[in-house]
N, CA and C of each residue as an Amber inpcrd file, in Angstrom:
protein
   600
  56.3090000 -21.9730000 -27.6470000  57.5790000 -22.6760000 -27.7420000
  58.6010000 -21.9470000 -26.8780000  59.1340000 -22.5000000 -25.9160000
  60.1560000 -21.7660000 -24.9860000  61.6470000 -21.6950000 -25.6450000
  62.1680000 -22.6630000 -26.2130000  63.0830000 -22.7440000 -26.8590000
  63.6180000 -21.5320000 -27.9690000  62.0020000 -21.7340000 -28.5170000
  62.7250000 -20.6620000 -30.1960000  61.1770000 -20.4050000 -30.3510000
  61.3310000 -18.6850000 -30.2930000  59.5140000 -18.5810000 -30.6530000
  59.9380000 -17.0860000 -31.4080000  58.4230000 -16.3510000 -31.5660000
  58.4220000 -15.1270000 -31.9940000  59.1270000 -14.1430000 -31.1020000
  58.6310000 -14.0890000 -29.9190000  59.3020000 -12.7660000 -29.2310000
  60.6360000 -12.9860000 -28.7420000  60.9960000 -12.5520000 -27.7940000
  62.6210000 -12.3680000 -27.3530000  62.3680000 -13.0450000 -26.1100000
  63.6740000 -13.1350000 -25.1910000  63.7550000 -13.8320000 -23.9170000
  63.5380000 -13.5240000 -22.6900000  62.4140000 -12.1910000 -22.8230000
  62.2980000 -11.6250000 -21.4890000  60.5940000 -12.0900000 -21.0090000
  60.4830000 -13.3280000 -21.8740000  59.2550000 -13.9770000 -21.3620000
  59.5600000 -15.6270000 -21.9580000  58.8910000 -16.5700000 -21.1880000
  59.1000000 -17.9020000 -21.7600000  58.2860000 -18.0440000 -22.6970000
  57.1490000 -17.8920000 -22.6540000  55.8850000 -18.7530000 -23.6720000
  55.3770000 -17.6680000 -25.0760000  56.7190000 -17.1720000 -25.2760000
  56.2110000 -16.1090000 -26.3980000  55.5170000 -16.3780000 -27.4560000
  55.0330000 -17.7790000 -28.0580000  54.3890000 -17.6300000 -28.8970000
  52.8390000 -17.5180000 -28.4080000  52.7440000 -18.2100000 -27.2840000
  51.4960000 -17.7420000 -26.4540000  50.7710000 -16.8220000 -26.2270000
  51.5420000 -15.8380000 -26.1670000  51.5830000 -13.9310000 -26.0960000
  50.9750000 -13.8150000 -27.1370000  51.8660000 -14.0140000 -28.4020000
  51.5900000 -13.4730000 -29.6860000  50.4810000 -14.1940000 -30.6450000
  49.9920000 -15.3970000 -29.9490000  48.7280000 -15.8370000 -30.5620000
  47.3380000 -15.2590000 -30.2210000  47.5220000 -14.9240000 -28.5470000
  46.5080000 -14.2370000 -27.7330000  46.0650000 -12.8160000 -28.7060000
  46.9720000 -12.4050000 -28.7590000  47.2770000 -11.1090000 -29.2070000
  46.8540000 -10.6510000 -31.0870000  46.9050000 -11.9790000 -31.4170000
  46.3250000 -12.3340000 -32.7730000  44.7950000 -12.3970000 -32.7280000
  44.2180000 -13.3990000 -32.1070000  43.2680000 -13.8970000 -31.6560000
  42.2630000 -12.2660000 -31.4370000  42.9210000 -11.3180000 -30.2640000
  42.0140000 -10.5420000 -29.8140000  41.8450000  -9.4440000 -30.9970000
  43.1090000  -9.3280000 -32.2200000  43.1410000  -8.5350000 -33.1570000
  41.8830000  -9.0360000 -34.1880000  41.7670000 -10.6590000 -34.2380000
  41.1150000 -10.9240000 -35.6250000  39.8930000 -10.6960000 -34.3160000
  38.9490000 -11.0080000 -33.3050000  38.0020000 -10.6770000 -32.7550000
  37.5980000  -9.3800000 -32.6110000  38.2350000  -8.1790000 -32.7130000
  38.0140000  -6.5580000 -33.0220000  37.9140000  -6.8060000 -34.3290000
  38.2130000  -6.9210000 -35.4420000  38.2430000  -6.3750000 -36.5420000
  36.4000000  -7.6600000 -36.7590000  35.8820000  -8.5880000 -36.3500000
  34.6660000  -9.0260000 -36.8970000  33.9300000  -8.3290000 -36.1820000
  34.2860000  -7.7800000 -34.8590000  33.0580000  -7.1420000 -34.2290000
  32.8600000  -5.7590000 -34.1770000  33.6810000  -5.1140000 -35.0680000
  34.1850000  -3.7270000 -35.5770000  32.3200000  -3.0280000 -35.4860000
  31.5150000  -3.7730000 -36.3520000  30.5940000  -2.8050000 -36.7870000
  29.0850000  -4.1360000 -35.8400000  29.3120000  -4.4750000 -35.0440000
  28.2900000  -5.5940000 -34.5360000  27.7490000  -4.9770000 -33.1940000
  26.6340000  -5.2080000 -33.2250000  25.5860000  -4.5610000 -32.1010000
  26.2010000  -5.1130000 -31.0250000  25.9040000  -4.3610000 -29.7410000
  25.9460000  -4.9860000 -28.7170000  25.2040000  -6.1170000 -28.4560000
  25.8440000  -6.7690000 -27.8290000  24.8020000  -8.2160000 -27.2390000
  24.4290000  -9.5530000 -28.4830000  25.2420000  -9.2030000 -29.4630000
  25.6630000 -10.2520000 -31.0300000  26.9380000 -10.3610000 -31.1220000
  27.7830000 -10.6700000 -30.4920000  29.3250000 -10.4780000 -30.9550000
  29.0500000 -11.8290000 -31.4150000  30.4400000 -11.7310000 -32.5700000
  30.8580000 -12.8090000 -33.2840000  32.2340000 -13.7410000 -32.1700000
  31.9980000 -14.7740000 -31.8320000  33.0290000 -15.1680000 -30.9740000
  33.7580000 -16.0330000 -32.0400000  34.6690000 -16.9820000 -30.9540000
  36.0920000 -17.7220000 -31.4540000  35.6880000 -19.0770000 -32.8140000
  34.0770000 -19.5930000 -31.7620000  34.0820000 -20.8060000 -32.4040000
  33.3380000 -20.6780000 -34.0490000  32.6950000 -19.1860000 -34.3160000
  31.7270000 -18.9270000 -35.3670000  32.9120000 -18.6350000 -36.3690000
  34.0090000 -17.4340000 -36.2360000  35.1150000 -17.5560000 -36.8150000
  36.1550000 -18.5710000 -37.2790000  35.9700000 -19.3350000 -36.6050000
  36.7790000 -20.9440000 -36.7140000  36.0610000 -21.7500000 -37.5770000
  34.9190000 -21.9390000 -37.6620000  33.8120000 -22.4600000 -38.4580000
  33.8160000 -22.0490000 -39.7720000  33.6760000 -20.8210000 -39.6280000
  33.7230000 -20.0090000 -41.0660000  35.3380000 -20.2460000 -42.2110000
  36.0110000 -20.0530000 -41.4830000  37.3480000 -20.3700000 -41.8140000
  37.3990000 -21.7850000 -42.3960000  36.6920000 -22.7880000 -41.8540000
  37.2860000 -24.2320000 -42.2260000  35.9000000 -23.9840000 -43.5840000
  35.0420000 -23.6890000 -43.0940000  33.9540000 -23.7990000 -44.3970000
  35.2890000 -23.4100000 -46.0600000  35.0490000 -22.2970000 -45.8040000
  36.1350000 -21.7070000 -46.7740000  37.3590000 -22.5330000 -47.0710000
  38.1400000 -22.6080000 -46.1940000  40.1580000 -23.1350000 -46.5430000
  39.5000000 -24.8510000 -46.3300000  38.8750000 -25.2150000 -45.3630000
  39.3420000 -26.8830000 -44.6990000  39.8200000 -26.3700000 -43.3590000
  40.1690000 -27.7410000 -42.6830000  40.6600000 -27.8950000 -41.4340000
  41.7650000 -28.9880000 -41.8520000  43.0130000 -29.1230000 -40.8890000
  43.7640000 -29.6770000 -40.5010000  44.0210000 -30.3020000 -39.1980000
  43.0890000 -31.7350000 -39.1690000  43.7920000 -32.2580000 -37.8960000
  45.0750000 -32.5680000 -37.4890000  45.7670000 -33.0070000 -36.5410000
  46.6920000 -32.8030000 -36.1000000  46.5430000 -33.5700000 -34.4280000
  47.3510000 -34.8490000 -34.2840000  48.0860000 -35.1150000 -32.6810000
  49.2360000 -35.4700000 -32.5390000  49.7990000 -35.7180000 -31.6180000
  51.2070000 -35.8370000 -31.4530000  50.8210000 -37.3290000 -30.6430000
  52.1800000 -38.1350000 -30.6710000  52.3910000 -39.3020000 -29.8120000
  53.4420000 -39.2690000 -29.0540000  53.8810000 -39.6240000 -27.8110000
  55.0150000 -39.1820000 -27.3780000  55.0640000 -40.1450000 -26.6730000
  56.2870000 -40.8960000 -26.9230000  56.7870000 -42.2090000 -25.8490000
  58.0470000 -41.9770000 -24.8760000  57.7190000 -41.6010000 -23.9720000
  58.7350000 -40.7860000 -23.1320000  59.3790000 -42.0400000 -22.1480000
  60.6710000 -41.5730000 -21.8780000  61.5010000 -42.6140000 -20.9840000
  62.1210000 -44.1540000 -21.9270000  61.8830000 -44.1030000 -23.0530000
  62.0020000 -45.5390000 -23.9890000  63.5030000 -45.5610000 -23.9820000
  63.9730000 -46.8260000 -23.8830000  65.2860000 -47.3780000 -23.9490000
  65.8860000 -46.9370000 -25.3600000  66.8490000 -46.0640000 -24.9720000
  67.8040000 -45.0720000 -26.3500000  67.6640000 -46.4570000 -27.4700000
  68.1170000 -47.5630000 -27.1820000  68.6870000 -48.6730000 -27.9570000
  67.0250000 -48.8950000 -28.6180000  66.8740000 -49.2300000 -27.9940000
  64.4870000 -49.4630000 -28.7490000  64.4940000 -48.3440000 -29.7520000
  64.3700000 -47.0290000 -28.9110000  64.0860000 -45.7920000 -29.9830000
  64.7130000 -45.7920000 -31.2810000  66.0770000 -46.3560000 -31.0630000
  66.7620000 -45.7500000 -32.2240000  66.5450000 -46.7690000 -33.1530000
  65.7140000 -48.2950000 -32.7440000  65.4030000 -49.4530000 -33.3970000
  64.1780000 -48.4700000 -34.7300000  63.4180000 -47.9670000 -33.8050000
  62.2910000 -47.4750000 -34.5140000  62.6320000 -46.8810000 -35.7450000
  63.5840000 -45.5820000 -35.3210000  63.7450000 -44.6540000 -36.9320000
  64.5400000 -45.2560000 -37.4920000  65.6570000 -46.3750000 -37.0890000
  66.6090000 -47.2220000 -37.9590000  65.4410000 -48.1370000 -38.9840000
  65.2250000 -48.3570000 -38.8530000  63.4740000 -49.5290000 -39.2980000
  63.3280000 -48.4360000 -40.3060000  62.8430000 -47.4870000 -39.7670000
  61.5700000 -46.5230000 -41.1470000  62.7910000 -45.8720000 -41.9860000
  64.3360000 -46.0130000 -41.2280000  65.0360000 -45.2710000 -42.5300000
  65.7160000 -46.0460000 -43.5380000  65.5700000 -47.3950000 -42.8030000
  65.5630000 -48.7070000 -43.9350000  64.4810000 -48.6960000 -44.5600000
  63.4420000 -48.5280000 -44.3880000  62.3080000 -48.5350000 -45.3020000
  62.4180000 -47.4870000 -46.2700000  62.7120000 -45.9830000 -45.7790000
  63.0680000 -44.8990000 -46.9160000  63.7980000 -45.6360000 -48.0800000
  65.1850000 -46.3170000 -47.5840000  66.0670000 -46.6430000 -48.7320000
  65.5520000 -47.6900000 -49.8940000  64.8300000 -48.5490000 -49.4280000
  63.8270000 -49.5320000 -50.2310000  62.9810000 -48.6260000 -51.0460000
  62.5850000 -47.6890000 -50.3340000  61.2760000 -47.3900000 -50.9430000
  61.9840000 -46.3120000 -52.1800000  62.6900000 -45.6930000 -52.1920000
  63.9260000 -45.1630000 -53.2440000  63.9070000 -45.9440000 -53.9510000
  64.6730000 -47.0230000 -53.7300000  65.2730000 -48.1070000 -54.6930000
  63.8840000 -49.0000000 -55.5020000  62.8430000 -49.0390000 -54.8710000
  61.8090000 -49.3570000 -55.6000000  61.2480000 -48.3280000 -56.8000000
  61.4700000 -47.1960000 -56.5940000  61.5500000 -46.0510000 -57.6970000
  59.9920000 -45.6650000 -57.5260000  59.9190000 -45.7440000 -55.9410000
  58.5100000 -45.1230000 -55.5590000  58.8400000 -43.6010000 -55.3380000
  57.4330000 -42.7950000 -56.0660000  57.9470000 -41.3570000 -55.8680000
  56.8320000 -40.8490000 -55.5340000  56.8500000 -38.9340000 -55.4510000
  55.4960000 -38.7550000 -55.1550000  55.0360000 -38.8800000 -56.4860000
  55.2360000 -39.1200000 -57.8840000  54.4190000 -38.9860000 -59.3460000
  54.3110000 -40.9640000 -59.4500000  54.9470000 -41.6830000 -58.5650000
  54.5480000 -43.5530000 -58.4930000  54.0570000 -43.9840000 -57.1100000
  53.1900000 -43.4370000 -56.2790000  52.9830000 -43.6490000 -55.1580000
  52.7610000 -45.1260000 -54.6910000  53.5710000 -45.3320000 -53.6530000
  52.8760000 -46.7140000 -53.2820000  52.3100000 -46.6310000 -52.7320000
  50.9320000 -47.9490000 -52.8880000  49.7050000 -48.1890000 -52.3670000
  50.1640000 -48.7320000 -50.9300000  49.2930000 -48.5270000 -49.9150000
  49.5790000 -48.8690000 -48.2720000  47.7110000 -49.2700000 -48.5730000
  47.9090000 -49.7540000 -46.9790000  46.1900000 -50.2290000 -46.3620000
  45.7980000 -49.2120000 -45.7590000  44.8360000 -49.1030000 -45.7300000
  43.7370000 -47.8830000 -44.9850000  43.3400000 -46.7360000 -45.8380000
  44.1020000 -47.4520000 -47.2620000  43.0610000 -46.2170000 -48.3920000
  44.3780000 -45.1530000 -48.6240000  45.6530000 -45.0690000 -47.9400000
  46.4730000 -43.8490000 -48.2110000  47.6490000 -44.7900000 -48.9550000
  48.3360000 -43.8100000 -49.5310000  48.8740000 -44.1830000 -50.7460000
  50.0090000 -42.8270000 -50.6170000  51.3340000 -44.0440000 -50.1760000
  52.7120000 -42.7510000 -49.7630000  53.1610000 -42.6750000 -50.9740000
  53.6080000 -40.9650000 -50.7510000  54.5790000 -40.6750000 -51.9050000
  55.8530000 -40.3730000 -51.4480000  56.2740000 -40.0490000 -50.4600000
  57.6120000 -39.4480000 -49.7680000  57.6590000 -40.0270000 -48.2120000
  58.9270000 -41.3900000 -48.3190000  59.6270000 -41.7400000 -47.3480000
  61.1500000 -41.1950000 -46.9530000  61.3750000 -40.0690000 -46.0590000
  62.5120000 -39.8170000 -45.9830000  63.3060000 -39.3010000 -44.8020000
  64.2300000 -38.7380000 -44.5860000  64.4640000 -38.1730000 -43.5430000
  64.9190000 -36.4810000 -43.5460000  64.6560000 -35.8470000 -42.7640000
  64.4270000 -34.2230000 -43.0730000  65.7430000 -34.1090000 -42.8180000
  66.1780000 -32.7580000 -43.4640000  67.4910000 -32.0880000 -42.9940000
  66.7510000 -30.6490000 -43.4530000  67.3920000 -29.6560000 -43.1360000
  67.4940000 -28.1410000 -43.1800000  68.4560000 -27.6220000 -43.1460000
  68.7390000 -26.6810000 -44.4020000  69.7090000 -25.6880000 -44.4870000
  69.2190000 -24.4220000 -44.2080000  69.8250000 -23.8350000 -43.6340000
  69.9630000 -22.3040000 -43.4370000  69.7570000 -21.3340000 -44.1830000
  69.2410000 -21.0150000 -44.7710000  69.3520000 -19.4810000 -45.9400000
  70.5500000 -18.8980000 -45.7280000  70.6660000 -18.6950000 -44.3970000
  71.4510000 -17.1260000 -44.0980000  72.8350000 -17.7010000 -44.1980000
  73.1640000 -18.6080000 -42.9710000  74.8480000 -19.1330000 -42.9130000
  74.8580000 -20.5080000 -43.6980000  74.2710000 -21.0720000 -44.5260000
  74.6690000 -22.6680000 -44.8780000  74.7110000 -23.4890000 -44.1560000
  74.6440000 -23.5740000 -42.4980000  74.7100000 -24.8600000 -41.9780000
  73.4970000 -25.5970000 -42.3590000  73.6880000 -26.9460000 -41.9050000
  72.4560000 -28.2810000 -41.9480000  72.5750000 -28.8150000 -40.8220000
  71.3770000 -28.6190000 -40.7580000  70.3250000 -29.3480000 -39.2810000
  70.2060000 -30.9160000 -39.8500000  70.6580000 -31.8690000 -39.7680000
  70.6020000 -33.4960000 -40.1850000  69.6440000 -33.6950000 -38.9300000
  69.0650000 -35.0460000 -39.2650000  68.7780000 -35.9500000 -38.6100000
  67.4900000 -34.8630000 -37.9520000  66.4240000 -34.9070000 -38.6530000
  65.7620000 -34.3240000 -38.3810000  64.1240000 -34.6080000 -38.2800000
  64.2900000 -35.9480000 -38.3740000  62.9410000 -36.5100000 -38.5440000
  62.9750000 -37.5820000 -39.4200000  61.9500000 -38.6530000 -39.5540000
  61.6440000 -39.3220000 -40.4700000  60.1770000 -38.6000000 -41.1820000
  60.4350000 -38.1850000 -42.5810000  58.9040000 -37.7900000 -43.1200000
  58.2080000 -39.7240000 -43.6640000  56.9560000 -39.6330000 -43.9170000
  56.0090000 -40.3020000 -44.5040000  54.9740000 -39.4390000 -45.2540000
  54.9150000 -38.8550000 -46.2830000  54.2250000 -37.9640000 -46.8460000
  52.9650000 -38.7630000 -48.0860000  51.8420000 -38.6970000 -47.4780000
  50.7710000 -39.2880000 -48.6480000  50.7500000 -38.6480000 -49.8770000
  50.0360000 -39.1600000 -50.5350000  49.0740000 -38.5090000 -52.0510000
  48.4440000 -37.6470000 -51.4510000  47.4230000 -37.7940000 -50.4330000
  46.4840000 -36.7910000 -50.0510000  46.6810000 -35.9800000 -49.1240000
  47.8940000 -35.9470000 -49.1310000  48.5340000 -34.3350000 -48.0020000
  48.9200000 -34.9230000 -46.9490000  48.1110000 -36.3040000 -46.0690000
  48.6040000 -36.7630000 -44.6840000  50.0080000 -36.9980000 -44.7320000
  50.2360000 -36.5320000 -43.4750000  51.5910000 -37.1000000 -42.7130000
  51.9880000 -37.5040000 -41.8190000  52.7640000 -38.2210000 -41.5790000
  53.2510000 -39.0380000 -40.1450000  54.8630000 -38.5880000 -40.3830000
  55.2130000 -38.0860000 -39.0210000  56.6800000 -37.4560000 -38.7810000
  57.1510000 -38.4110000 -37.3780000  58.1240000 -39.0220000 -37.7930000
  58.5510000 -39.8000000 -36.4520000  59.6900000 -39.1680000 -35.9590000
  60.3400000 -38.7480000 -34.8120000  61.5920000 -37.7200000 -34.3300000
  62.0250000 -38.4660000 -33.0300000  63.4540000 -38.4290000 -32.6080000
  63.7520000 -38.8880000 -31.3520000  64.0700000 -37.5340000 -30.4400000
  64.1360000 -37.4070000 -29.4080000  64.7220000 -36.4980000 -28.6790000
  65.2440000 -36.9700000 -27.2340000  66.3010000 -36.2750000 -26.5100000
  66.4610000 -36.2670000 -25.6080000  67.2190000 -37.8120000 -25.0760000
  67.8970000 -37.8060000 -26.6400000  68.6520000 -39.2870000 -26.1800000
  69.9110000 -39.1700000 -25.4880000  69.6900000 -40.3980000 -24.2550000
  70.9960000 -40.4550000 -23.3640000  70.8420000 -41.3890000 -23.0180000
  71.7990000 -41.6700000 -21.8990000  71.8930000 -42.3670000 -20.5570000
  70.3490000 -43.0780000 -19.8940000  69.7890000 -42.0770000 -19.9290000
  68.5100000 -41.8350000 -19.2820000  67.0270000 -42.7740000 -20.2940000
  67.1420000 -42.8540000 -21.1120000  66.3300000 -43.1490000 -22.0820000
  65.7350000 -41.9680000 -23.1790000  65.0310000 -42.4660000 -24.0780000
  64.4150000 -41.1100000 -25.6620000  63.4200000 -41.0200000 -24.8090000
  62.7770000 -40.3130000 -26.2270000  61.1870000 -40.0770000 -26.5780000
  61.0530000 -40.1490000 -27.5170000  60.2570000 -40.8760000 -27.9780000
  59.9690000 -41.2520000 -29.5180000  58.4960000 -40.1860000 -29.4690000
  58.7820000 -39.4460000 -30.7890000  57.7120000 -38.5780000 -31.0860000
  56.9080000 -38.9950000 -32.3100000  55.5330000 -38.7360000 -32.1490000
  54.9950000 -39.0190000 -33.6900000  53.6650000 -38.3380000 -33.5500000
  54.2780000 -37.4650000 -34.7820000  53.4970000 -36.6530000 -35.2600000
  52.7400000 -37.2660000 -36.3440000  51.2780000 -36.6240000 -36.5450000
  50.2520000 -36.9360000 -37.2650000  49.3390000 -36.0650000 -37.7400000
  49.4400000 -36.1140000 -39.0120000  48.3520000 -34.6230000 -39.4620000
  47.5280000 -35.1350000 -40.9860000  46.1600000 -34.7760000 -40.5420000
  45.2740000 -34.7930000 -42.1450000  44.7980000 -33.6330000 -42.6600000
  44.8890000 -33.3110000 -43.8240000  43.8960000 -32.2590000 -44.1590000
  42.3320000 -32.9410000 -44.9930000  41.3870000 -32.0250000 -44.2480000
  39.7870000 -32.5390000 -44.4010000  39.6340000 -31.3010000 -45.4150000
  39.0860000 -31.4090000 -46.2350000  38.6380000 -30.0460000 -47.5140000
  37.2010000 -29.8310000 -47.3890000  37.0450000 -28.3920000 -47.6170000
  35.7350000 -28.1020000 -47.0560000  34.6740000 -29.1300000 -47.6310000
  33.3490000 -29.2730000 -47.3220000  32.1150000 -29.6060000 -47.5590000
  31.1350000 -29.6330000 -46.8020000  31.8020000 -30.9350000 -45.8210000
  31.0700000 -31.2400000 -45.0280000  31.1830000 -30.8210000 -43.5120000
  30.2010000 -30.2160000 -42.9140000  29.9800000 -29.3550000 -41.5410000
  30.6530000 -30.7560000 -40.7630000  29.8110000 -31.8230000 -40.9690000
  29.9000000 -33.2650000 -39.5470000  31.5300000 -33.5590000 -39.7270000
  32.0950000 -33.3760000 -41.1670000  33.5360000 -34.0800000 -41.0750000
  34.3380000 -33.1320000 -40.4560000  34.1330000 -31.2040000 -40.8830000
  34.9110000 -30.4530000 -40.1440000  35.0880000 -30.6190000 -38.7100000
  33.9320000 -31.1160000 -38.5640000  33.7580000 -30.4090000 -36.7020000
  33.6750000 -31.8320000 -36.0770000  34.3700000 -32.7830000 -36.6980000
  34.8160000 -34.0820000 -35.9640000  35.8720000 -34.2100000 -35.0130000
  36.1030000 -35.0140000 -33.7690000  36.9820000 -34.9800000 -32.8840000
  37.9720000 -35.3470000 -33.7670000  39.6610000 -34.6190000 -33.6530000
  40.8250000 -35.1120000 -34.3010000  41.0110000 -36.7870000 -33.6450000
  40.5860000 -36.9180000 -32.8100000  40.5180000 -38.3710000 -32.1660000
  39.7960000 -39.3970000 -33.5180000  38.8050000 -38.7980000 -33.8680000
  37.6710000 -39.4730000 -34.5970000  38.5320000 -39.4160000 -35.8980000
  39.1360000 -38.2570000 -36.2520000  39.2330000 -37.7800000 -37.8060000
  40.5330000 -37.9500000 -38.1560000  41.4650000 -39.0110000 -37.1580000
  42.5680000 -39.3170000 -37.8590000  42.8280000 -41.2950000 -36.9410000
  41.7010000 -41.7420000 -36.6420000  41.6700000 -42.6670000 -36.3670000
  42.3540000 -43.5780000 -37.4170000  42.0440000 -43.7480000 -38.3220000
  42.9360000 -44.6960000 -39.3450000  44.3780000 -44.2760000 -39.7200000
  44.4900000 -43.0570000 -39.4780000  45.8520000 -42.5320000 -39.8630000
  46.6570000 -43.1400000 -38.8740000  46.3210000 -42.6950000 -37.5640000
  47.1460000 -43.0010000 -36.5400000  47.2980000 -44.6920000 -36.0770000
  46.3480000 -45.1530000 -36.7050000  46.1240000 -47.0130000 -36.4180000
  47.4040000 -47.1780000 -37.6540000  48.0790000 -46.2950000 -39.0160000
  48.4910000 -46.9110000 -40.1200000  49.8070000 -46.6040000 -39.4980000
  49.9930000 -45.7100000 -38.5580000  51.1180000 -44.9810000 -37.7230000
  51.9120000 -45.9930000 -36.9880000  51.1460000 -46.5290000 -36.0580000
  51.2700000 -47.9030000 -35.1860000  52.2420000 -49.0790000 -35.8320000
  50.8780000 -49.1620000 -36.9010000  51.7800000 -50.6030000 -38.1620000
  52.8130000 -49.8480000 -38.7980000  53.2550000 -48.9070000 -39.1530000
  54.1420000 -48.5900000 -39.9800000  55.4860000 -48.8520000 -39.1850000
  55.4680000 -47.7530000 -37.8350000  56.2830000 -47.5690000 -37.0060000
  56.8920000 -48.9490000 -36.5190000  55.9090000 -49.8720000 -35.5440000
  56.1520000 -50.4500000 -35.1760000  56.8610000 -50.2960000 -33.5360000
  56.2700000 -48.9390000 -33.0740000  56.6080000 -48.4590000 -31.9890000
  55.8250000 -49.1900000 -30.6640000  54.8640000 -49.6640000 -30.8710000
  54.6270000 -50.8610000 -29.6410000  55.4680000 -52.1980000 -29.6300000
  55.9570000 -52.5920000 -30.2420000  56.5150000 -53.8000000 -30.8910000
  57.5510000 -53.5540000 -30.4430000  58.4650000 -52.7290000 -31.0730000
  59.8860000 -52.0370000 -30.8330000  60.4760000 -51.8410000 -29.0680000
  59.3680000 -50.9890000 -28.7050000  59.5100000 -50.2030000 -27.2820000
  59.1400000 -50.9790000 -26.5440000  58.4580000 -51.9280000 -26.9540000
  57.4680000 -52.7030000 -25.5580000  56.1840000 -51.6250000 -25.0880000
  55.7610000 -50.5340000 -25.5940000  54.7000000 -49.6250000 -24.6820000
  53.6220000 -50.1730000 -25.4290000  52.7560000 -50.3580000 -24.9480000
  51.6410000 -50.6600000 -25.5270000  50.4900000 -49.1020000 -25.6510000
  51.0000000 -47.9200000 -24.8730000  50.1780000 -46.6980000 -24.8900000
  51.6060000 -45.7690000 -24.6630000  51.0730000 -44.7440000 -25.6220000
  51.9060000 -43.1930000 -25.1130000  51.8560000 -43.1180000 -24.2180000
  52.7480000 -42.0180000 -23.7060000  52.8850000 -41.4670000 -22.5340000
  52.0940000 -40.2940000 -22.1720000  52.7180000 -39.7670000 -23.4420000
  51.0360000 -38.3430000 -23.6310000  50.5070000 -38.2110000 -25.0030000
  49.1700000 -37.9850000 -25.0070000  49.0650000 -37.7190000 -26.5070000
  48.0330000 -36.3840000 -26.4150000  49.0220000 -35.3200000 -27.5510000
  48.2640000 -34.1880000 -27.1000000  47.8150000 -33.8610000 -28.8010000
């Protein structure tokens, strides 16, 4: 993150640094006592890890250049839907039922306070929070003159069991999430794009 990361400003990509740097710490400490010519690498550690905790997929959608007036159609839409979905006295303990099997408990929009000084960060997202941990985060940025970017974030958590579901493409393993993303949003409809711009 160039903006706001771990280290200080005498490098851009500091969290980059400090993941590398993680990475080569947890790879010494498995190969501490391992023969030559057996090292334990990245992907056996990664494996092991999801066996144990789960995995969390995770992509982003990013509609870059969209007409400010479209974008702001989008989160105006889902933050009318928050207020309904309040007033329906849907919660996370009354979830409403959706299609594709997920079942929301939290429509809202993020803010953040500060610990230290009290300010609030508003306007900080639209959440969509399931029963089963998924989420869809919709965010604008970079609104002007020029046009947004409509962002949408997407994340599942898979719980250990199964080897084929861990080690599925996030393409594969949030296919319905991101198809419920589409209909919810209404960001092809809205924008006119029929495809992101990037999806990483």
């Amino acid at each position: 993150e160039e903006s706001f990361g771990t280290g200080s400003s005498h490098v851009r990509e500091k969290d980059g640094i400090w993941a590398v740097l993680c990475w080569l710490s947890i790879l010494t400490y498995h190969n501490a006592d391992t023969p030559n010519g057996q090292l334990v690498g990245v992907g056996q550690i990664v494996l092991q890890h999801w066996r144990r905790f789960g995995r969390n997929f995770y992509t982003r959608y990013d509609y870059e250049g969209v007409d400010s007036a479209a974008a702001a159609d989008v989160v105006d839409r889902l933050r009318a839907m928050g207020e309904s979905f309040s007033e329906a006295g849907f919660s996370a303990s009354n979830p409403q039922p959706l299609v594709d099997g997920f079942a929301l408990a939290t429509l809202d929009e993020f803010s953040y306070t500060d610990p230290v000084d009290g300010s609030v960060a508003t306007n900080q997202g639209i959440r969509l929070l399931f029963v089963d941990g998924s989420r869809i985060i919709v965010r604008l940025s970079g609104t002007g003159s020029e046009g947004a970017t409509v962002r949408i974030y997407i994340e599942r958590y898979q719980p250990p069991g199964s080897d084929a579901a861990l080690l599925a493409s996030a393409t594969d393993a949030l296919a319905p999430l991101v198809s419920l993303a589409l209909k919810i949003t209404m960001v092809r409809e809205l924008t006119g794009r029929d495809e992101p711009t990037v999806i990483t």
